[in-house]
FIKOLZA-1660 file (N, C-alpha, C; in steps of 0.1 Angstrom, whole numbers, plus 5000, padded with zeros to 4 digits):
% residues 78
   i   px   py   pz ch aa at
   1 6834 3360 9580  A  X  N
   1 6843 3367 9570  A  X CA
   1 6854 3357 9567  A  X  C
   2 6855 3357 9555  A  X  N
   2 6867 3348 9551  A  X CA
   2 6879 3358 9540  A  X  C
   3 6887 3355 9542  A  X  N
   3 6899 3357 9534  A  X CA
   3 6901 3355 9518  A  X  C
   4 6902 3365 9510  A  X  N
   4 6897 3366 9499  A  X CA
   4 6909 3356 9489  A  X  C
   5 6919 3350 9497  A  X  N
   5 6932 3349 9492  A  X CA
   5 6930 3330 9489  A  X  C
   6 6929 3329 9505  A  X  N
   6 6931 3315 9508  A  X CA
   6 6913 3308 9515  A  X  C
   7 6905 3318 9517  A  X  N
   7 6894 3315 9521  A  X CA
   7 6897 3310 9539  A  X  C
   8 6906 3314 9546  A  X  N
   8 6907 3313 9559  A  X CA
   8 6901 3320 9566  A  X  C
   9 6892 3314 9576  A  X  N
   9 6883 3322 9587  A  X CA
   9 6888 3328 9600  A  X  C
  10 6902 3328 9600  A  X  N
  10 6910 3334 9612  A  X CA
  10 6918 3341 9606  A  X  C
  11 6917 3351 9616  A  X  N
  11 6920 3367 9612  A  X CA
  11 6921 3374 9624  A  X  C
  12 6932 3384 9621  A  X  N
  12 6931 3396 9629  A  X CA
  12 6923 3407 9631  A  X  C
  13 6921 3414 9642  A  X  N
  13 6915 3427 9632  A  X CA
  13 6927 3436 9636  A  X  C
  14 6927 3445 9626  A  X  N
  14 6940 3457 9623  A  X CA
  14 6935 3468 9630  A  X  C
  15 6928 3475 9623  A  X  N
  15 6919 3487 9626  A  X CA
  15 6902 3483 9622  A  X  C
  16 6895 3492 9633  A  X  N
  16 6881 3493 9632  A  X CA
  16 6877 3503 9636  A  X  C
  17 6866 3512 9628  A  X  N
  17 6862 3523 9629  A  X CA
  17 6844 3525 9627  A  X  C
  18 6839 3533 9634  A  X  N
  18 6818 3534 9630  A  X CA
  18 6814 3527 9640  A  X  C
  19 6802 3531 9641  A  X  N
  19 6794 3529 9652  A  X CA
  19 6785 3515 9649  A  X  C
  20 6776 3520 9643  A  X  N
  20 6767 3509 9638  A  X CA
  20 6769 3500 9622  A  X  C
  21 6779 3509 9618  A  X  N
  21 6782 3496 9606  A  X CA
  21 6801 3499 9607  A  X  C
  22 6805 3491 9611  A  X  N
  22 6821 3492 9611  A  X CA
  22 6830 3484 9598  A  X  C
  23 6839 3495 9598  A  X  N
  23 6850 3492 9584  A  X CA
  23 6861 3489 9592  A  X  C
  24 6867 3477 9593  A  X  N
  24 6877 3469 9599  A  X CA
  24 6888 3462 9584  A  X  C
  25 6903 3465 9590  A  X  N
  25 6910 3460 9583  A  X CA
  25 6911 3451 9592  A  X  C
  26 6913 3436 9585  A  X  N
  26 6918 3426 9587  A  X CA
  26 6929 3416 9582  A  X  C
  27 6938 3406 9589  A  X  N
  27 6951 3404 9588  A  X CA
  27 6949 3389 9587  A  X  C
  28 6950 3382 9577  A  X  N
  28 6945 3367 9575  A  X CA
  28 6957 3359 9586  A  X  C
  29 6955 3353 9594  A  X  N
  29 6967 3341 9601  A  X CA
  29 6973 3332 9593  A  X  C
  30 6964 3325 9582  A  X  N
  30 6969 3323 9573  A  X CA
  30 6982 3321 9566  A  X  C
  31 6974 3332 9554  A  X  N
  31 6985 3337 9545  A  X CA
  31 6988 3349 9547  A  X  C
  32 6992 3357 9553  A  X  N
  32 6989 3372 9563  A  X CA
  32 6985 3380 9549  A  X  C
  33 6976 3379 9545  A  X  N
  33 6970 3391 9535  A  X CA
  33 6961 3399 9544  A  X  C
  34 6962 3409 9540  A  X  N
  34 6951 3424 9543  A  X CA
  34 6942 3428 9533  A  X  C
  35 6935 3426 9544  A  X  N
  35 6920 3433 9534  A  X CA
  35 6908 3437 9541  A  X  C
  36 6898 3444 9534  A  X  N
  36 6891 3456 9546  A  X CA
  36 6876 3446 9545  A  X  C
  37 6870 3449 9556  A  X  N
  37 6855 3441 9552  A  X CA
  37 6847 3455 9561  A  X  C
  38 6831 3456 9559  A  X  N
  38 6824 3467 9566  A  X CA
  38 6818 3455 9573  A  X  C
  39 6808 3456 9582  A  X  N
  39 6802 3450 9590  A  X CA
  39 6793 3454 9599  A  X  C
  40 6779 3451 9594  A  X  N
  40 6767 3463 9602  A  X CA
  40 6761 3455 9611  A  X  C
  41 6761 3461 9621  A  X  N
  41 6759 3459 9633  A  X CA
  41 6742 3463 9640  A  X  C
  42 6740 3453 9636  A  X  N
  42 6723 3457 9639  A  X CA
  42 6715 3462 9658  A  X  C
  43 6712 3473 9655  A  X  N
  43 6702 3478 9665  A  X CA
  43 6693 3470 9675  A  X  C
  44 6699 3470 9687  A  X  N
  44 6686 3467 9695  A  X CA
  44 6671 3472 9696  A  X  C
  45 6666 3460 9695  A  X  N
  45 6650 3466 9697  A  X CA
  45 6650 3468 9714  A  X  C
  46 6636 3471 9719  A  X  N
  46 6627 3468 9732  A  X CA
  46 6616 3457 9733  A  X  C
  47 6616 3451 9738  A  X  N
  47 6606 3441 9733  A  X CA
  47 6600 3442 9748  A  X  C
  48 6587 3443 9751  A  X  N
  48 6578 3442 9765  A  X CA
  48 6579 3427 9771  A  X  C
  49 6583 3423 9783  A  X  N
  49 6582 3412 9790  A  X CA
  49 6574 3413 9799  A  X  C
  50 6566 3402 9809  A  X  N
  50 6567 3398 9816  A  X CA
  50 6573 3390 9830  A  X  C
  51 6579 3394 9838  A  X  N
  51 6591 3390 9851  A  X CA
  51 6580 3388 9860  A  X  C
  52 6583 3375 9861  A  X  N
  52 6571 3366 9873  A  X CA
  52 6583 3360 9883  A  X  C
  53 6579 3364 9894  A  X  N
  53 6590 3360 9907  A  X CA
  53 6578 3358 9921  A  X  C
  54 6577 3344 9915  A  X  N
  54 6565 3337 9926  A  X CA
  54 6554 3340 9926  A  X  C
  55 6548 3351 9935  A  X  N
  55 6534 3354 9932  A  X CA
  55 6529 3365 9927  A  X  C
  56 6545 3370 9926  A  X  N
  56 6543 3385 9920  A  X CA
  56 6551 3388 9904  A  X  C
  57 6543 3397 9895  A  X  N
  57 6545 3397 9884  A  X CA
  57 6549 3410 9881  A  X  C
  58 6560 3413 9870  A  X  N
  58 6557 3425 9868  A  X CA
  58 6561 3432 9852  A  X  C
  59 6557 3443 9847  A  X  N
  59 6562 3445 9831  A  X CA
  59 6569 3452 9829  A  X  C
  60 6577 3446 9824  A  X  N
  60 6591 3455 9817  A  X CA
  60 6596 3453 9805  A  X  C
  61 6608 3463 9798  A  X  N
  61 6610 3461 9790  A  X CA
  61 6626 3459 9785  A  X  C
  62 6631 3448 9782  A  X  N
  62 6642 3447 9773  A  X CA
  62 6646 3446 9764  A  X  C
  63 6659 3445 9762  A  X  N
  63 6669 3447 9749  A  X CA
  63 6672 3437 9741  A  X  C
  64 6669 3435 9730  A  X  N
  64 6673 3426 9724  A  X CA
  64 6675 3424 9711  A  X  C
  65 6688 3417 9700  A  X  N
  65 6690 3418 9688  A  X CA
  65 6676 3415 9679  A  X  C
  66 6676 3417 9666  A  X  N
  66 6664 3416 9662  A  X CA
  66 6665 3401 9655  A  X  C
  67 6676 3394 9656  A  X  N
  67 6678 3382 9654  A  X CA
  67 6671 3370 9664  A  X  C
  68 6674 3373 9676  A  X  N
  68 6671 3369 9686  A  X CA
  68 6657 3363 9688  A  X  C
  69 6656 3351 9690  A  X  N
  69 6642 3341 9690  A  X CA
  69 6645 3337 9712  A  X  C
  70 6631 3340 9713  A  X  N
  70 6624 3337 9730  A  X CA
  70 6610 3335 9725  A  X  C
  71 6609 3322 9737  A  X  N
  71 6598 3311 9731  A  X CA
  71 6591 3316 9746  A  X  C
  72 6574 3314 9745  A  X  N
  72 6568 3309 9760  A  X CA
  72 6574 3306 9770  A  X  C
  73 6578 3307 9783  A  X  N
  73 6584 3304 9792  A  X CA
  73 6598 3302 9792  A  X  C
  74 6604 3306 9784  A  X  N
  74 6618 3308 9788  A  X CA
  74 6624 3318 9798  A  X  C
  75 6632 3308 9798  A  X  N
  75 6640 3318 9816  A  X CA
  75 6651 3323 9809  A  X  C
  76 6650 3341 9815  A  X  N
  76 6661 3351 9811  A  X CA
  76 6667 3352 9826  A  X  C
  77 6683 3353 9828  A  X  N
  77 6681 3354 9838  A  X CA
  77 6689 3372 9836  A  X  C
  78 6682 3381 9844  A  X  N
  78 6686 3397 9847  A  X CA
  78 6693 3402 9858  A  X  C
% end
């Protein structure tokens, strides 16, 4: 989010309100201008894993942004 005034990326937040998409006033450091931005906040999925701990394996499932990239053998640590 940038500042509609001076285009500065530091800011305060004032107030913020909503669950999954939030309406925040913000206070530029800047040039102290105010102004409101919304900001949706995306849902976690479940995605099914495999947890391998030596000789024993097992399936579960976690949380994660839908943004979020996990390659073959990457270590999560839980």
């Amino acid at each position: 989010m940038k500042c509609p005034v001076c285009d500065s990326e530091s800011y305060e937040i004032l107030k913020s309100k909503g669950k999954n998409i939030k309406e925040v006033l913000l206070k530029c450091n800047e040039c102290g201008n105010t102004f409101r931005e919304t900001i949706k906040i995306p849902k976690m999925v479940e995605i099914r894993v495999i947890i391998s701990k030596f000789e024993e394996s097992l399936k579960k499932t976690i949380k994660l942004y839908p943004d979020e990239i996990l390659e073959i053998g990457e270590v999560l640590m839980v």
